[in-house]
Backbone bond lengths (Angstrom), bond angles and torsions (degrees), N, CA, C in turn:
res aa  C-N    CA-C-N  psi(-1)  N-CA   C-N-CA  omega(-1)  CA-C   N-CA-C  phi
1 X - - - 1.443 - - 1.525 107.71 -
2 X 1.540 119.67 128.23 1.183 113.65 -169.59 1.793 82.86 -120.57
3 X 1.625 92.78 153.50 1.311 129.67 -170.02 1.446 122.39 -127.39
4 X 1.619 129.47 139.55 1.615 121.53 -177.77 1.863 90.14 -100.69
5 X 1.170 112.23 -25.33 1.297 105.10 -178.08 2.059 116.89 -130.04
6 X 1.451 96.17 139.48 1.239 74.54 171.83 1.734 147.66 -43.60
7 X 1.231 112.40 134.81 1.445 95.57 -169.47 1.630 113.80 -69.15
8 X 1.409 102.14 177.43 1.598 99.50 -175.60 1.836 106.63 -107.09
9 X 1.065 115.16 173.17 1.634 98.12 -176.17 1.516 103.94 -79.42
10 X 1.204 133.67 -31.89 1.170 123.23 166.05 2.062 102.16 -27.91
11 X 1.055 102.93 -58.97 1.430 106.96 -154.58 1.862 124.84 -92.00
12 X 1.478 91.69 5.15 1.343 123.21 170.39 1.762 112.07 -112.24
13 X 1.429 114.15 -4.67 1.275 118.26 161.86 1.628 121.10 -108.00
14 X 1.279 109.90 -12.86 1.473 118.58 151.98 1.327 110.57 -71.34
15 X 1.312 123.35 -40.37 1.620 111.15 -172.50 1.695 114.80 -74.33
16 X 1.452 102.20 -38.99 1.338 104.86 171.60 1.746 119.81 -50.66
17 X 2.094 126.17 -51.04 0.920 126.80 119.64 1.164 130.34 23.77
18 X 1.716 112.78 -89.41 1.635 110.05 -175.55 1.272 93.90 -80.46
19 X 1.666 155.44 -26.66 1.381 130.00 -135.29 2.151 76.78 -100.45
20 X 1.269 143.29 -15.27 1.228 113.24 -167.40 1.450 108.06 -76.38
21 X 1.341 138.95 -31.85 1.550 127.90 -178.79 1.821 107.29 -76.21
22 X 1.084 114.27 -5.11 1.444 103.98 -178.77 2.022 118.08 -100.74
23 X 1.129 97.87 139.37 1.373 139.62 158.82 1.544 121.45 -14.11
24 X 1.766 122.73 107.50 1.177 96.57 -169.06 1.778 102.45 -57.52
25 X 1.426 113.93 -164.06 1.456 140.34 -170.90 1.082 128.60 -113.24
26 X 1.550 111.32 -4.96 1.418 144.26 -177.33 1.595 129.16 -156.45
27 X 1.312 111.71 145.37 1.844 106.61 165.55 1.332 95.79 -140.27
28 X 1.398 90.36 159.42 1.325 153.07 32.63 1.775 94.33 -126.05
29 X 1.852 99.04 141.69 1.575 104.05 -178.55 1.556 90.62 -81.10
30 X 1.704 101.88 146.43 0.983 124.33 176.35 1.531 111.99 105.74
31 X 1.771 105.93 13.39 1.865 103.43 168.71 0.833 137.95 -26.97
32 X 1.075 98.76 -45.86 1.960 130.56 -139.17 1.313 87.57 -94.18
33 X 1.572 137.39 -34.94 1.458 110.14 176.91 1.234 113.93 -74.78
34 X 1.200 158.17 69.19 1.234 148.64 -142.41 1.849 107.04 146.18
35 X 1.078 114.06 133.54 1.586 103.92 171.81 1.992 103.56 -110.72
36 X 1.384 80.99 114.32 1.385 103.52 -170.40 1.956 109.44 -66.94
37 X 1.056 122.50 134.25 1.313 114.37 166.25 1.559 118.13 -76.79
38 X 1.692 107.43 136.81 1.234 87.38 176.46 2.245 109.02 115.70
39 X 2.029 87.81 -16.23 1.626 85.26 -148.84 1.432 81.31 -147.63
40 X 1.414 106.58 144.47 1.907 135.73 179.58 1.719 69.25 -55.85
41 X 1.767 91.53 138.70 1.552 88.10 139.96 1.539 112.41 -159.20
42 X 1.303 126.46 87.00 1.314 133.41 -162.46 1.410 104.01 -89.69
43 X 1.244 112.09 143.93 1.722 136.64 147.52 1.288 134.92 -140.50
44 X 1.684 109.50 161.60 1.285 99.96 -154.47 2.005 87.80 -141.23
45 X 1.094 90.40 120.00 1.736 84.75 -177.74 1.882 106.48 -124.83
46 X 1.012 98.24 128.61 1.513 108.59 -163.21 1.549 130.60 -140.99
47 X 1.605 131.59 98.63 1.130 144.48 -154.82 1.543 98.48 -42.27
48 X 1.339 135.73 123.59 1.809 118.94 173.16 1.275 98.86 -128.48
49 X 1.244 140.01 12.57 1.993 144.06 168.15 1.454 104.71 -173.26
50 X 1.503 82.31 -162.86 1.216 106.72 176.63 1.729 123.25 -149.17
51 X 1.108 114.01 143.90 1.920 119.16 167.67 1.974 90.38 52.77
52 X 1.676 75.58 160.62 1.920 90.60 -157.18 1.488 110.64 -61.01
53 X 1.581 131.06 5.04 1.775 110.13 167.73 1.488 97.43 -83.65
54 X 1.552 121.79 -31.89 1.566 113.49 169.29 1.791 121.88 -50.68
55 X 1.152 97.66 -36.19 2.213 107.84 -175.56 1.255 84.25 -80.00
56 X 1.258 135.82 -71.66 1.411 117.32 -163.49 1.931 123.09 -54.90
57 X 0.852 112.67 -11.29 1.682 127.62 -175.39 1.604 102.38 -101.68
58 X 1.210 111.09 -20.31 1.858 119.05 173.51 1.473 112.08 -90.00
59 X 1.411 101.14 -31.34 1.223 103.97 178.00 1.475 127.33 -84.97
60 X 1.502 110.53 -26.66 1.414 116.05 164.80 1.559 103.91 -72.97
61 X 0.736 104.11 -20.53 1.794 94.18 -165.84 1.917 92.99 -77.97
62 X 1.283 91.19 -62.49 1.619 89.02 -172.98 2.026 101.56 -38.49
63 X 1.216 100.56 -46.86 1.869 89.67 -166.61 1.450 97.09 -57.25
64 X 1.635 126.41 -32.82 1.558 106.97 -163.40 1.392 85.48 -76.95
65 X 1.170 157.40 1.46 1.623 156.94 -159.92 1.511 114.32 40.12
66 X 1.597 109.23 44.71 1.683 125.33 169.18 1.405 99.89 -38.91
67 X 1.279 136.52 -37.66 1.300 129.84 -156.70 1.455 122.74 -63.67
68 X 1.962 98.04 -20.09 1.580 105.53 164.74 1.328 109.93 -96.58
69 X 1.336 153.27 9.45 1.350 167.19 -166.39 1.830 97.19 -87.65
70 X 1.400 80.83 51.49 1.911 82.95 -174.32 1.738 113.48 -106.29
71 X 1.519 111.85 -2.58 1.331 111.46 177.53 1.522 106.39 95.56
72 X 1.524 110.04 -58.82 1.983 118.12 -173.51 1.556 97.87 -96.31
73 X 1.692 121.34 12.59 1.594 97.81 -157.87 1.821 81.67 -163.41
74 X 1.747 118.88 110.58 1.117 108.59 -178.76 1.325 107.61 -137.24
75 X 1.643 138.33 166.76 1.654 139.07 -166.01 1.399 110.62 -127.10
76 X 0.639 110.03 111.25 1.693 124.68 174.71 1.581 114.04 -83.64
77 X 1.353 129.75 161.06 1.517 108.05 -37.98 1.519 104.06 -69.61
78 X 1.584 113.01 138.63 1.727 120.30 168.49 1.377 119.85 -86.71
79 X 1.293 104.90 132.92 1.434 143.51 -13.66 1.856 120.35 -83.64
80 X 1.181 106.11 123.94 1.705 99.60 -153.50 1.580 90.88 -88.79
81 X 1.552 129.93 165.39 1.399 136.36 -172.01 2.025 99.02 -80.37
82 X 1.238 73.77 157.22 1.682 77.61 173.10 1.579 114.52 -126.16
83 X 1.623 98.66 86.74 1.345 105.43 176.08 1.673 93.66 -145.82
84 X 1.904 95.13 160.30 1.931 86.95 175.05 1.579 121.22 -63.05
85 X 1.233 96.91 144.53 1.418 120.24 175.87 1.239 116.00 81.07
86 X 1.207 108.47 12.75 1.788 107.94 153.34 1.371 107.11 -67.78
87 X 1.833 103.74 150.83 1.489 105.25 -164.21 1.689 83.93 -127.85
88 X 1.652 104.22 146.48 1.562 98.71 176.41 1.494 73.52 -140.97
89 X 1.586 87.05 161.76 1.990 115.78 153.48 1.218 108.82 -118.63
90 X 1.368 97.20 125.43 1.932 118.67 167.85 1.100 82.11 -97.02
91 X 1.733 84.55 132.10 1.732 129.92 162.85 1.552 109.36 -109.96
92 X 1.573 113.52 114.76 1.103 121.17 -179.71 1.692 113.03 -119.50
93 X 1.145 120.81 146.75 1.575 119.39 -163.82 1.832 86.64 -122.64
94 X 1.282 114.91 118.94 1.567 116.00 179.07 1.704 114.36 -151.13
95 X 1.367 97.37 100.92 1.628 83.13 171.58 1.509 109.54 90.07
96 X 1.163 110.88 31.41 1.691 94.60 -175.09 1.429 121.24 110.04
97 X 0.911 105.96 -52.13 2.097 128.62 -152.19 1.804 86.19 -130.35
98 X 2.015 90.73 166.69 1.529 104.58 160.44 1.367 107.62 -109.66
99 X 1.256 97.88 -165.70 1.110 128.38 170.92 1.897 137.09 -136.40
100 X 0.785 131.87 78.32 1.531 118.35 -170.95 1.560 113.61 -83.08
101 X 1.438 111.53 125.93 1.363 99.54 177.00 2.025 110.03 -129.11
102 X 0.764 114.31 168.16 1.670 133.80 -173.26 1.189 98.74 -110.49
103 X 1.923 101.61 131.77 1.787 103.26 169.40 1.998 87.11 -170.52
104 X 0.921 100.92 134.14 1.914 122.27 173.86 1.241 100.32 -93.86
105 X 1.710 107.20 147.17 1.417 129.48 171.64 1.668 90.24 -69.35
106 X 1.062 98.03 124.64 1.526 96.51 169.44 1.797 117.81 -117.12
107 X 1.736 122.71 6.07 1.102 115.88 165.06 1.627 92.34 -177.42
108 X 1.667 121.68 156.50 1.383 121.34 165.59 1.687 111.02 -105.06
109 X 1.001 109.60 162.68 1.398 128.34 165.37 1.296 121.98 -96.16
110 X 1.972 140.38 113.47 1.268 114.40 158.14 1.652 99.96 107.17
111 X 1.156 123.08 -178.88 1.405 149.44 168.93 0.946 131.60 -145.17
112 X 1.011 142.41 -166.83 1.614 162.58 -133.82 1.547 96.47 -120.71
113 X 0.985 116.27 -24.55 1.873 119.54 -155.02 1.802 89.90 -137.75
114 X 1.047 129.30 14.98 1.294 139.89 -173.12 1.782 120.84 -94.60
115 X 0.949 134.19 138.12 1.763 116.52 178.14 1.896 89.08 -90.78
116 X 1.347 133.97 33.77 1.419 130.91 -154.78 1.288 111.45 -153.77
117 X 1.375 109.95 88.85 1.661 102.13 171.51 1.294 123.32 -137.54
118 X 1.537 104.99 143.17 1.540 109.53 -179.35 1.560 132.39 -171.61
119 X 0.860 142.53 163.67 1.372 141.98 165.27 1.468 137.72 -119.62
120 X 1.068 147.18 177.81 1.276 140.62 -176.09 1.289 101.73 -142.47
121 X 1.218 117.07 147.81 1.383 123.27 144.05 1.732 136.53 -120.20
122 X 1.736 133.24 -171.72 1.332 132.70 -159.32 1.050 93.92 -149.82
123 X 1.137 131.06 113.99 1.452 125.32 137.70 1.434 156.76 3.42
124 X 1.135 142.90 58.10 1.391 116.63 -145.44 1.532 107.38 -92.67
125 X 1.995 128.50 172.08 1.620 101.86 -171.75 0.905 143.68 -73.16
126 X 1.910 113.50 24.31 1.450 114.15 175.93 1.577 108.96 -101.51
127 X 1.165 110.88 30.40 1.844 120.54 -179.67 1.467 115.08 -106.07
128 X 1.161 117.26 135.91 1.688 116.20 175.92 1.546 128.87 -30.22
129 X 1.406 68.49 -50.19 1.552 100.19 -166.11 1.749 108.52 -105.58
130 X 1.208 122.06 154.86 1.278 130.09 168.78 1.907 117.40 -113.70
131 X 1.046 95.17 155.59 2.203 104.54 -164.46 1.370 114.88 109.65
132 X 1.800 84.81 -150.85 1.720 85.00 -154.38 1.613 94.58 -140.24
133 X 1.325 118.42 146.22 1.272 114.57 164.93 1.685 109.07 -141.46
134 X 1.571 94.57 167.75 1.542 106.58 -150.46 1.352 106.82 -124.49
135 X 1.070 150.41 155.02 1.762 142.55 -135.77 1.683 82.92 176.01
136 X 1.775 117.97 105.91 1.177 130.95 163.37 1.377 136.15 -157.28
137 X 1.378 108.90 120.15 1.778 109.39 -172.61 1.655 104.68 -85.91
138 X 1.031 92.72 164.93 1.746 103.95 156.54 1.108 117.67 173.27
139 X 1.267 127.21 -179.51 1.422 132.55 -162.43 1.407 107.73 -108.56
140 X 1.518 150.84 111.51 0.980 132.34 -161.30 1.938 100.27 -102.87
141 X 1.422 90.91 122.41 1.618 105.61 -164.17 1.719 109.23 -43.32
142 X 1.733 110.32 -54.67 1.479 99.49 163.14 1.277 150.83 -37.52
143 X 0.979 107.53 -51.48 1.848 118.85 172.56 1.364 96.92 -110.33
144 X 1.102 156.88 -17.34 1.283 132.46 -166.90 1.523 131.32 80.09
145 X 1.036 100.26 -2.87 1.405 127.35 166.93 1.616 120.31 -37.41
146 X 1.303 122.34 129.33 1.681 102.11 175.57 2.101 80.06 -104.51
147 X 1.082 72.09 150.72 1.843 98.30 175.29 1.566 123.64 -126.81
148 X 1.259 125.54 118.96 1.340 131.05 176.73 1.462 107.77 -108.93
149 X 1.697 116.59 125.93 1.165 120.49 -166.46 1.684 105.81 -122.34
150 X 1.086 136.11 142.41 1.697 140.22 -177.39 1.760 94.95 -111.81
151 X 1.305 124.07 119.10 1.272 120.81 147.63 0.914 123.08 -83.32
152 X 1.519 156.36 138.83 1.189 128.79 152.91 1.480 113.24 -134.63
153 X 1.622 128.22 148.35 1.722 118.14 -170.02 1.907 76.83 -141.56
154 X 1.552 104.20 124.52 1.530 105.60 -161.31 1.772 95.97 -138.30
155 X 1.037 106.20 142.72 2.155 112.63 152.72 0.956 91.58 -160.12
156 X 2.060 113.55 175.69 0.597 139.36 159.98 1.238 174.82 23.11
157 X 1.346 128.63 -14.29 1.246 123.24 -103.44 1.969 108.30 -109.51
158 X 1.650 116.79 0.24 1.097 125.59 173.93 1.659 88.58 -118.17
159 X 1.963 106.32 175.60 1.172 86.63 178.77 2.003 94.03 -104.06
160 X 1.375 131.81 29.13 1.006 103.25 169.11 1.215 101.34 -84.87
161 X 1.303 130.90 -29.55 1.394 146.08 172.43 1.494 100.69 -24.73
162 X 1.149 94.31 -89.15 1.664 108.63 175.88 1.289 129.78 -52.86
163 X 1.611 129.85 0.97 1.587 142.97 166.44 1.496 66.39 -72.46
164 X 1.832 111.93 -104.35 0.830 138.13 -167.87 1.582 142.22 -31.77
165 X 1.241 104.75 32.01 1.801 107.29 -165.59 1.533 97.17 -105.03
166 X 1.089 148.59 32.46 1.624 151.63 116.49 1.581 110.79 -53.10
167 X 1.241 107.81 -62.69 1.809 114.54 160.80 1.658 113.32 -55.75
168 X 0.894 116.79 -94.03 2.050 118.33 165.47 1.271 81.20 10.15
169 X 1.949 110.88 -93.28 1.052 103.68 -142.05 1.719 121.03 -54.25
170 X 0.931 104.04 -54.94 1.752 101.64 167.51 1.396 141.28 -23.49
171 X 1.610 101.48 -57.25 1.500 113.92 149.20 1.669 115.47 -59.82
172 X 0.956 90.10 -40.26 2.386 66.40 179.26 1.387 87.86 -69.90
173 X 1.406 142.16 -52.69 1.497 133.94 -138.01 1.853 92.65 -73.62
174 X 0.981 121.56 -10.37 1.868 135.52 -157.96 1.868 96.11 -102.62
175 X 1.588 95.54 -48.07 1.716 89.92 -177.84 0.938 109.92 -93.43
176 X 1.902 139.64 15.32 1.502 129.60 155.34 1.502 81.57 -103.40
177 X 0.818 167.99 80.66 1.344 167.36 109.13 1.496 106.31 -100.53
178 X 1.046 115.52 -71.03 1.619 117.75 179.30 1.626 112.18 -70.35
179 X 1.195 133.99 -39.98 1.144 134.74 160.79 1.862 113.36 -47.51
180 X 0.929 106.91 -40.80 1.827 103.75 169.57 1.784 114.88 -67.27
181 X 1.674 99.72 -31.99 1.595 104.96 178.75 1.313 108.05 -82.70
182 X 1.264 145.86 -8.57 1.465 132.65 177.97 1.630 87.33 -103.00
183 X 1.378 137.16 -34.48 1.637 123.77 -179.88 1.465 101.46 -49.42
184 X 1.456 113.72 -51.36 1.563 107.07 -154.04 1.423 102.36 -78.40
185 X 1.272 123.70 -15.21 1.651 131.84 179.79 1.782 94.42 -75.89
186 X 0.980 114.05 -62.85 1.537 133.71 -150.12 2.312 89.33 -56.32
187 X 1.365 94.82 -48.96 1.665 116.18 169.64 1.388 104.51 -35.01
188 X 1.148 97.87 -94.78 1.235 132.71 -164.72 1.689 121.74 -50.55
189 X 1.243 100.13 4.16 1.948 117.92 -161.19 1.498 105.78 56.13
């Protein structure tokens, strides 16, 4: 859903509303682990601490979903649960205009007792874009490293989308960029 003005929550709680009975926009869940032929499939994996008070501070952050806490790029409703079939709308501010789009947790990563956590989400057809992307910390046992990784397997899926995918692409390449800089902040205190 494209917008000249930001929406109001009245009108970001109707969308949320219609987006829970609808349909992801793609199969098979679980793309994004895999680089599909045929399909965008960007990632971005990026050192943001270190040793387990760093994983535990990545990992809360990821559940509050800081990773959209970008100012031009926000998730409704905040802070939404992270289990399947939670439905959120990303609010994106680009160019003038918004954007609201629909996408369900469609699986988690990891546990509670895990050095590994994460979730994914899908698209559903009120999103620009169509796929799945993947949002995961962990501790990498060798160095100790906490690691934040972006999957993403993306097209098309409106046709401003598709005028516009020189821009698209930029903005996703801009919100795994800034999304890695509020993880390693969010980490790091």
């Amino acid at each position: 859903m494209y917008l000249l003005r930001r929406p109001s929550a009245n009108q970001i709680d109707w969308f949320l509303r219609e987006s829970r009975e609808l349909p992801l926009s793609y199969a098979p869940v679980g793309i994004v682990k895999e680089k599909p032929s045929g399909r965008r499939f960007d990632e971005q994996l990026i050192v943001i601490g270190r040793g387990p008070d760093d994983f535990e501070r990545a990992r809360s952050a990821l559940t509050a979903w800081k990773q959209f806490d970008l100012g031009w790029v926000e998730i409704f409703p905040p802070p939404s649960r992270i289990e399947v079939g939670t439905v959120v709308a990303v609010l994106i501010r680009h160019l003038g205009f918004w954007s609201l789009n629909g996408a369900r947790v469609v699986y988690c990563v990891g546990g509670a007792d895990e050095a590994r956590f994460g979730y994914a989400y899908g698209t559903l057809p009120n999103h620009a874009e169509g796929g799945e992307e993947l949002f995961e910390v962990f501790l990498d046992p060798a160095s100790s490293d906490v690691m934040y990784r972006i999957r993403a397997v993306s097209w098309p899926q409106t046709m401003l989308a598709r005028i516009g995918q020189p821009i698209v692409r930029a903005l996703q390449a801009r919100f795994r960029r800034h999304s890695a800089a509020v993880m390693t902040r969010a980490t790091r205190g």
